[in-house]
C-alpha positions as CSV (number, residue, x, y, z in Angstrom):
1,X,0.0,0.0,0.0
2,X,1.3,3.5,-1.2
3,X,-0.8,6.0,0.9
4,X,-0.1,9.5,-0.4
5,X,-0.5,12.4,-2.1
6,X,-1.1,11.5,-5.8
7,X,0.2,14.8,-6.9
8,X,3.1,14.4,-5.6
9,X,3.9,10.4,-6.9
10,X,3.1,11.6,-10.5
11,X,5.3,15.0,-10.3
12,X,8.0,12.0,-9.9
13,X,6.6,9.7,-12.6
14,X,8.7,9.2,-16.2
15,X,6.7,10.4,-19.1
16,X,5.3,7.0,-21.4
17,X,2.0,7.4,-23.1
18,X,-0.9,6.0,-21.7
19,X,-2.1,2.7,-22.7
20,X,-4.9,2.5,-25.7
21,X,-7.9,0.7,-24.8
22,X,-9.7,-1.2,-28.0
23,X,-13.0,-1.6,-28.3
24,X,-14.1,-5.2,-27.1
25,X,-13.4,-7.9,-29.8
26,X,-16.5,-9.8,-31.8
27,X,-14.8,-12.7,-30.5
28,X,-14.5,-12.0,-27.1
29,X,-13.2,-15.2,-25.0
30,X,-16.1,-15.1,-23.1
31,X,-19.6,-13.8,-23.8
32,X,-22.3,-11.5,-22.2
33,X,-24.6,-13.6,-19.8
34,X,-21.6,-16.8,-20.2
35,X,-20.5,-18.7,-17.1
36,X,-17.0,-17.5,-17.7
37,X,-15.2,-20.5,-16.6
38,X,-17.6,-23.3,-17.4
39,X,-14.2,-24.4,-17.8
40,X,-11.8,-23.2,-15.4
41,X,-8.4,-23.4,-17.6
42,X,-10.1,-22.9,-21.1
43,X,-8.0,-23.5,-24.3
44,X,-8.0,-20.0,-25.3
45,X,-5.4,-17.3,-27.4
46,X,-4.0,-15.5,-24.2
47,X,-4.5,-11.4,-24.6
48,X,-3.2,-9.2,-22.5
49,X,-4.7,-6.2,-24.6
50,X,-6.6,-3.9,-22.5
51,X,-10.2,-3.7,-23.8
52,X,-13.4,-1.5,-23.8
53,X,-16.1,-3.6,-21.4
54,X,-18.5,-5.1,-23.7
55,X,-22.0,-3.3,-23.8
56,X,-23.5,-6.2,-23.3
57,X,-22.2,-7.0,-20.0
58,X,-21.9,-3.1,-18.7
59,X,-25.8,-2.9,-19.1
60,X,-26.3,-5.8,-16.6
61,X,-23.7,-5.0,-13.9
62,X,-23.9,-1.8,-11.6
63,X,-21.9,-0.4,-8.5
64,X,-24.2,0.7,-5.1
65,X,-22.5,2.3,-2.4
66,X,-23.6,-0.1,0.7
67,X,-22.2,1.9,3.8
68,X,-20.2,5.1,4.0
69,X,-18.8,7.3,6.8
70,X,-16.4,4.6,7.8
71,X,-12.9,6.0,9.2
72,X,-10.1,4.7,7.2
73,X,-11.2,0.9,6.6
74,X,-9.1,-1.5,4.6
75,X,-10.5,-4.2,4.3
76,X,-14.0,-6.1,4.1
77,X,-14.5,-9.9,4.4
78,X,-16.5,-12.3,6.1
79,X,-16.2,-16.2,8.4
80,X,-16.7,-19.5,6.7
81,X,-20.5,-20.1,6.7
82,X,-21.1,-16.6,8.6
83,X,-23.9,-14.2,7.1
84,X,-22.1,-11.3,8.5
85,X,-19.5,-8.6,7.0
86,X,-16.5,-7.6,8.7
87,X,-14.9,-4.2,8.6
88,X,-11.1,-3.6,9.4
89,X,-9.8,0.2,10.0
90,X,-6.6,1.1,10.2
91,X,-6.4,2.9,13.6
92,X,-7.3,-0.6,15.7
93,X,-10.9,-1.5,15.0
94,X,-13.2,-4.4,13.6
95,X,-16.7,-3.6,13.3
96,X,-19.8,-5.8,11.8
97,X,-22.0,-3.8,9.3
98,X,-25.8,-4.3,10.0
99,X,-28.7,-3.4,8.1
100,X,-29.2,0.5,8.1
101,X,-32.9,0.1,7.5
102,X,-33.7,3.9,6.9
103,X,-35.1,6.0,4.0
104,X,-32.2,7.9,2.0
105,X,-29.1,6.6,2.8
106,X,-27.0,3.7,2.5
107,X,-28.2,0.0,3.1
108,X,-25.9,-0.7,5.8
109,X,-24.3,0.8,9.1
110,X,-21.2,-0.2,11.4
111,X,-22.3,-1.4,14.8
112,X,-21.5,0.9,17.8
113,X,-19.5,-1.8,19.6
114,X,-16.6,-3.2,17.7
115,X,-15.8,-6.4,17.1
116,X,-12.3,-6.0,17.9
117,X,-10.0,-2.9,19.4
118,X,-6.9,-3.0,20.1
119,X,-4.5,-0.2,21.7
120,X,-0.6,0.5,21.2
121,X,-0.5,0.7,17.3
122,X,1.6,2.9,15.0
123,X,0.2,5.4,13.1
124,X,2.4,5.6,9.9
125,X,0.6,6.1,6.7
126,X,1.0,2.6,6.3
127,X,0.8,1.3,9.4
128,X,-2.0,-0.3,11.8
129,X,-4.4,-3.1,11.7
130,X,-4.2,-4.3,8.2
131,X,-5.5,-7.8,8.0
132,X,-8.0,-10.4,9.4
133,X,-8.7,-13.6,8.3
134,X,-10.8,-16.0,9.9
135,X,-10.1,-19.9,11.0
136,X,-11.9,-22.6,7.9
137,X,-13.4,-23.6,11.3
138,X,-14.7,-20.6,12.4
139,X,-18.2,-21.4,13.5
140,X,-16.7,-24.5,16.0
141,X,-13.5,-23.0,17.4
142,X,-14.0,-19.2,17.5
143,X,-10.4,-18.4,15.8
144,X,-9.6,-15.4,14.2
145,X,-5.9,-13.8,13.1
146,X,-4.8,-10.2,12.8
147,X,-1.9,-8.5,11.3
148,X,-0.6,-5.2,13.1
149,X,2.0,-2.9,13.2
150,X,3.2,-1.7,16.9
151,X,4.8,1.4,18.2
152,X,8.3,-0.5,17.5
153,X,7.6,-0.5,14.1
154,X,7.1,-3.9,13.7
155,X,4.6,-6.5,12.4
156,X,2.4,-8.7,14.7
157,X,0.7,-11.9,13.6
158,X,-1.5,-13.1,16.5
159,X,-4.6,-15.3,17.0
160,X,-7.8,-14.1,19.1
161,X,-10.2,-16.2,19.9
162,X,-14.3,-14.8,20.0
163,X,-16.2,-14.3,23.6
164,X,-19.0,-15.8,25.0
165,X,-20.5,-12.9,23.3
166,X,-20.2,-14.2,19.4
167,X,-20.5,-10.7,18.3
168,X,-17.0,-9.5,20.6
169,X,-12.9,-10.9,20.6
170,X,-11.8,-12.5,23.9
171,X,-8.5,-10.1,24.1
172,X,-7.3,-12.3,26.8
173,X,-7.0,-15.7,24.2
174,X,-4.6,-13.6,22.2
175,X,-1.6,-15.8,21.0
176,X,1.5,-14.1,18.9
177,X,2.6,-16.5,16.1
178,X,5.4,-14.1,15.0
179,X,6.8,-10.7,15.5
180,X,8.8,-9.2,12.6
181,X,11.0,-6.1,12.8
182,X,10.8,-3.6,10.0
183,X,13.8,-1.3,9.8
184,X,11.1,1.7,8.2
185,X,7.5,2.3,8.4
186,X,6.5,1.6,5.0
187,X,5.8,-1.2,2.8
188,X,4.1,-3.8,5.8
189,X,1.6,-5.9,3.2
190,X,-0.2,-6.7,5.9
191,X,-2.7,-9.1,4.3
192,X,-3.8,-12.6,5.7
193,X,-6.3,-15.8,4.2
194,X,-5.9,-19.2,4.5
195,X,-5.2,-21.1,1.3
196,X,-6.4,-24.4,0.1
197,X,-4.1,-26.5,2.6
198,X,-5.9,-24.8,5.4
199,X,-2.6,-22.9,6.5
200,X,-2.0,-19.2,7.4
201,X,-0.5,-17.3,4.5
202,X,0.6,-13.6,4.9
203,X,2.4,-11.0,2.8
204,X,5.3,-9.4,3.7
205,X,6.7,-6.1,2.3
206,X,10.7,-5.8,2.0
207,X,11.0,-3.3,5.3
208,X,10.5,0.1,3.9
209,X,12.4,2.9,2.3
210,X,13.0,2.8,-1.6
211,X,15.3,0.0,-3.5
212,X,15.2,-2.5,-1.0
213,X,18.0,-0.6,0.5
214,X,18.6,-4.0,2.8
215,X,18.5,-6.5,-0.3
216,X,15.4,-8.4,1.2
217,X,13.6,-8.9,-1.8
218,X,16.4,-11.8,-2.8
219,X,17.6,-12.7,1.2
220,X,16.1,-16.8,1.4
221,X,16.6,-16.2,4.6
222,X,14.7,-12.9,5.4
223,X,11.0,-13.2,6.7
224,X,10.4,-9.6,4.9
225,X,9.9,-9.5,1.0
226,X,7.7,-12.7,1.2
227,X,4.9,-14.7,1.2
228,X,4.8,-16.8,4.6
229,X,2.7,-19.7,5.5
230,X,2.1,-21.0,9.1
231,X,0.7,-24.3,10.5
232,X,-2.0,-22.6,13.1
233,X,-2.2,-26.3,15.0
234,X,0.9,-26.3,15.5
235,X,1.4,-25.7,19.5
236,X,4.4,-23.1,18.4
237,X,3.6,-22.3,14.8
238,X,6.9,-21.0,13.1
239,X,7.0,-19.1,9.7
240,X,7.6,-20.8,6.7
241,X,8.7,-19.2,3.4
242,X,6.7,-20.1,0.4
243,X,7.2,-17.5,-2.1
244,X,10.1,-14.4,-2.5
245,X,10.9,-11.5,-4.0
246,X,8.0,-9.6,-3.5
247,X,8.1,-5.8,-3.0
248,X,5.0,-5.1,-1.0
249,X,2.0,-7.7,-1.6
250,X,-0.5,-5.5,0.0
251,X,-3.3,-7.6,-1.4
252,X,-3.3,-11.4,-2.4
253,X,-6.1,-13.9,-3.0
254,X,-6.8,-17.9,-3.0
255,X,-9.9,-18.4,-6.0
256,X,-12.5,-20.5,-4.4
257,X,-12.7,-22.2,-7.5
258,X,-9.3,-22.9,-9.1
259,X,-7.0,-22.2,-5.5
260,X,-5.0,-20.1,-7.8
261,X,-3.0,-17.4,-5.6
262,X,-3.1,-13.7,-7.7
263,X,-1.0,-11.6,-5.9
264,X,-1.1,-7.6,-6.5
265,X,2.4,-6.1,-5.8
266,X,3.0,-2.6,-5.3
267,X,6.1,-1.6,-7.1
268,X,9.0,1.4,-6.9
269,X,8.4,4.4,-9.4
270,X,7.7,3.0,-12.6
271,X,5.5,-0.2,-12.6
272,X,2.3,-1.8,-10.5
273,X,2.0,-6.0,-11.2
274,X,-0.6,-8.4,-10.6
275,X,1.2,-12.0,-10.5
276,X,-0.8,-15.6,-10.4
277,X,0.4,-18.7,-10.2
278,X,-1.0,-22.3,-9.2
279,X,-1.2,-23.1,-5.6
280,X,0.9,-26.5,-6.2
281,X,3.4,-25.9,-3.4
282,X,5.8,-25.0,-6.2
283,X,8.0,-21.9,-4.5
284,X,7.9,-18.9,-7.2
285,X,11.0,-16.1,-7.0
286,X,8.9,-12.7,-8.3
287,X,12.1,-10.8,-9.0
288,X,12.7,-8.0,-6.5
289,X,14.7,-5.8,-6.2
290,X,16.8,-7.6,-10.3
291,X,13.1,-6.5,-11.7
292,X,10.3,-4.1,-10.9
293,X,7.6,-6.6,-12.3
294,X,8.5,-7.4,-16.2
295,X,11.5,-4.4,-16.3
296,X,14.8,-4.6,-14.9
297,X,15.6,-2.4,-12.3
298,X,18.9,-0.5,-11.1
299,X,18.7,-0.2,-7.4
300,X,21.3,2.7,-7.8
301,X,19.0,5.1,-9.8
302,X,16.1,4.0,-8.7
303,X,14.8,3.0,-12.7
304,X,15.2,0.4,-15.1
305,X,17.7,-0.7,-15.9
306,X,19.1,-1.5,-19.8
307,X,19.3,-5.5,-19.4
308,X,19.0,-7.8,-16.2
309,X,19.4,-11.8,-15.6
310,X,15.7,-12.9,-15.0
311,X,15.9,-16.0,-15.2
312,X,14.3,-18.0,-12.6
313,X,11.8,-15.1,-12.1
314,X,8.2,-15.8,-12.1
315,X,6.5,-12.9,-14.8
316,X,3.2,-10.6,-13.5
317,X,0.1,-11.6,-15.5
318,X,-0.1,-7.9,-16.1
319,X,1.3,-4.6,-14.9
320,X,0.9,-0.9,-16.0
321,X,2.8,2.1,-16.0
322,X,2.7,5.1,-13.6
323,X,0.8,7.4,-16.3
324,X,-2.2,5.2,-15.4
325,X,-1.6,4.7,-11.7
326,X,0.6,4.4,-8.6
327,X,-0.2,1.8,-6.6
328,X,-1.8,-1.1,-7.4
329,X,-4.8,-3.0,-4.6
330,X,-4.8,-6.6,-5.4
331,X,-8.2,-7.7,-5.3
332,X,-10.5,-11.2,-5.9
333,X,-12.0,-13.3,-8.9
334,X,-16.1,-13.1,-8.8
335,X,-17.4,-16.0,-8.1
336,X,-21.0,-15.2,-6.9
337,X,-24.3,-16.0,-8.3
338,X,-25.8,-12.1,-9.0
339,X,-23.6,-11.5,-11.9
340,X,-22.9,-15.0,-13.5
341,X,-21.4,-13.2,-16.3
342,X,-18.4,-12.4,-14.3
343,X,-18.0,-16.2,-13.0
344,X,-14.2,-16.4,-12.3
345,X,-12.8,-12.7,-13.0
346,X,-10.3,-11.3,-11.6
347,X,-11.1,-7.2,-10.0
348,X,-7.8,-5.1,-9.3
349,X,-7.8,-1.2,-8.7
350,X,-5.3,1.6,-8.7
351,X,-5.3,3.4,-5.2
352,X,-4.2,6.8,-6.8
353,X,-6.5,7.0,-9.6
354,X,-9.2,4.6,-9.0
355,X,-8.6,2.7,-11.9
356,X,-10.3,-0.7,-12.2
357,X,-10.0,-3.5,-13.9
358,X,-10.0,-7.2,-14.5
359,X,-9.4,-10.2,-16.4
360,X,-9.5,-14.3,-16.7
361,X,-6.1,-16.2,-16.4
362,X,-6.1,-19.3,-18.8
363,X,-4.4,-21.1,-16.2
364,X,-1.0,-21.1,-18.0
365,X,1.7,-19.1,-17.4
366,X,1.0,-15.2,-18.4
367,X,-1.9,-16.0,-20.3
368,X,-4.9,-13.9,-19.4
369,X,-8.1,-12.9,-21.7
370,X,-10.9,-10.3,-21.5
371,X,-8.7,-7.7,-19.9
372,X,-11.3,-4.7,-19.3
373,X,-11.3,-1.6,-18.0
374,X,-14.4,-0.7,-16.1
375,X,-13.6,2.5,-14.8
376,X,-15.5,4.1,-18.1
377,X,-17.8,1.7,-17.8
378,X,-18.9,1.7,-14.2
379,X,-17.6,4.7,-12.6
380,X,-18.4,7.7,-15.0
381,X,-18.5,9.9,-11.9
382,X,-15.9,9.2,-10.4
383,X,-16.8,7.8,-7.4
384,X,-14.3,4.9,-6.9
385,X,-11.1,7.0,-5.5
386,X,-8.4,5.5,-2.8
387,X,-9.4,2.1,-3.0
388,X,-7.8,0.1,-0.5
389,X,-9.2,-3.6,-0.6
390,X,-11.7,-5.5,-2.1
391,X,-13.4,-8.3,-0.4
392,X,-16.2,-11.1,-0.7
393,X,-19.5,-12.3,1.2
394,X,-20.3,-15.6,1.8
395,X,-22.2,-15.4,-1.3
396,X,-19.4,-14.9,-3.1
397,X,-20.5,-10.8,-4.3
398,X,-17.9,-8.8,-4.5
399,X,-17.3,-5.0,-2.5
400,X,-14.7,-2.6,-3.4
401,X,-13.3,-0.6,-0.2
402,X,-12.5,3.3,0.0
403,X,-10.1,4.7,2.7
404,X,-12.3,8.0,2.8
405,X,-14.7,5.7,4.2
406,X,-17.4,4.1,1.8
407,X,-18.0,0.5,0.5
408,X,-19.2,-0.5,-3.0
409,X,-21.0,-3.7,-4.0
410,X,-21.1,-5.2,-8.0
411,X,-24.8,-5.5,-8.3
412,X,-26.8,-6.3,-11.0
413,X,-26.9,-3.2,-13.4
């Protein structure tokens, strides 16, 4: 996450033209009203061309604002078999939205009484609560992880456990998995789920500052610049590195579906990448600090660099260039019933423009299709600005969250 002043990251930016969008193709991959993965890796040209959303499936999908007035959340998401939506904000608070019920304003409202609160927490631009994610068994053993950021600078991983009180965290069951020192105050990730193997994962940024300055990125032995798994059941669960070279994963996501792991990875000054590969248990090397996504980079000026040795590097799916944004929100693939047409899309936003986006990885490699950009599409006011997380319902529906406080929904148009 890259919380700042958008003026000033674009007075900073290199000049490159902005990308052309093309109209939508006749022969679009995957057609209006489709189930877009009927076929989860279909045999299909990969396209990474950005296109115009098809009118046919911009008349049937629509954006409502479902709560607003929230301070600073970043991030929405919801238990295993749990009807309810939970709220994170950054300053130390879970709450749980409830229906609003009342004429002329949004459909939902955060509870008086949080959730969760906790005390002691740095207040860096980056910094706070950042993550939640909640136990596969949930509903039977009340278990819920959080990812912080202290006074000290670093990042804690701990486990709560609920109350008697379902709607309220026992602060007294809390149990620290791992505390991680961060030599700056930026670049945290932050984000927790478990994946398919029922473990912990959680992104790790590469400490701070610009370049990597500590070398993190390529360190196999460094806990920053990662993606970390941990064995909750374990009575002293220890971290385990599954994927490196990461810059700051601020957002990552299992698919329901496929138990692909997409992976959106803020970069340095020049490039934002989404990555995705299979959740095999294959370890993946992303790049940084050799690459900023597909470029190489020069750690002494801060650019690209004329040639690098990738090889062994793991390519993003996509990335763009800092005339179109600044720092990218990893977000999830649809796979609710409301808007079948979107069956197994992937959603990913800019947190400086607002940009929005998505696309359907073949399965192979950096194959995607149907790359579209819905900002035109579904935002012609403007509305979608500092987007900090997306997140699901148990329904699979899909909300895109604001730091200045509101919530969208995808809903049918």
């Amino acid at each position: 996450m890259r919380l700042t002043f958008v003026a000033i990251v674009f007075a900073a930016c290199h000049e490159q033209p902005a990308r052309e969008i093309a109209p939508a193709p006749n022969g679009s991959a995957t057609l209006p009203g489709s189930n877009a993965l009927a076929n989860p890796y279909a045999e299909v040209a990969a396209d990474s061309k950005l296109y115009q959303v098809p009118a046919g499936v911009v008349a049937h999908v629509g954006l409502e604002e479902i709560v607003r007035g929230l301070p600073r959340p970043v991030l929405i998401t919801h238990a295993p078999n749990d009807p309810r939506l939970f709220v994170v904000e950054q300053r130390g608070k879970i709450v749980i939205l409830d229906r609003a019920d009342a004429p002329g304003v949004p459909p939902m409202i955060a509870r008086d009484a949080p959730f969760f609160t906790i005390d002691g927490l740095s207040d860096g631009n980056e910094q706070g609560l950042l993550g939640l994610a909640f136990h596969p068994q949930f509903a039977k053993n009340g278990r819920l992880y959080v990812d912080y950021t202290t006074e000290d600078k670093a990042t804690h991983i701990v486990e709560y456990k609920v109350s008697s009180d379902p709607n309220r965290v026992d602060p007294r069951t809390a149990r620290e998995l791992v505390r991680i020192e961060h030599p700056y105050s930026n670049h945290n990730g932050g984000n927790l789920s478990f994946g398919p193997d029922g473990k912990l994962y959680a992104g790790m940024g590469d400490g701070g500052a610009a370049n990597d300055p500590h070398r993190n990125g390529q360190n196999p032995k460094a806990l920053l610049a990662k993606i970390l798994r941990f064995d909750v059941e374990a009575p002293n669960p220890q971290p385990e590195i599954v994927h490196i070279g990461v810059r700051n994963p601020w957002r990552f996501w299992f698919d329901s579906t496929t138990h692909d792991l997409y992976i959106g990875d803020v970069g340095q000054n020049l490039w934002e990448s989404i990555y995705v590969v299979h959740s095999d248990g294959a370890q993946h090397n992303f790049g940084w600090n050799v690459v900023e996504g597909n470029h190489c980079f020069d750690a002494d000026t801060g650019g690209s660099a004329a040639s690098c040795d990738r090889a062994g590097f793991t390519p993003p799916v996509a990335d763009y260039f800092h005339s179109e944004g600044c720092s990218v929100t990893g977000g999830v693939t649809y796979r609710g019933r409301a808007l079948p047409q979107l069956d197994g899309r992937y959603f990913y936003a800019d947190y400086c423009t607002g940009l929005l986006r998505s696309f359907i990885w073949t399965g192979t490699g950096t194959g995607i299709i149907d790359h579209w950009d819905w900002k035109p599409a579904l935002d012609k006011h403007g509305v979608l600005q500092q987007i900090s997380s997306f997140g699901t319902d148990q329904d699979g529906e899909v909300y895109i969250v604001e730091l200045t406080g509101s919530i969208y929904k995808l809903v049918p148009g």
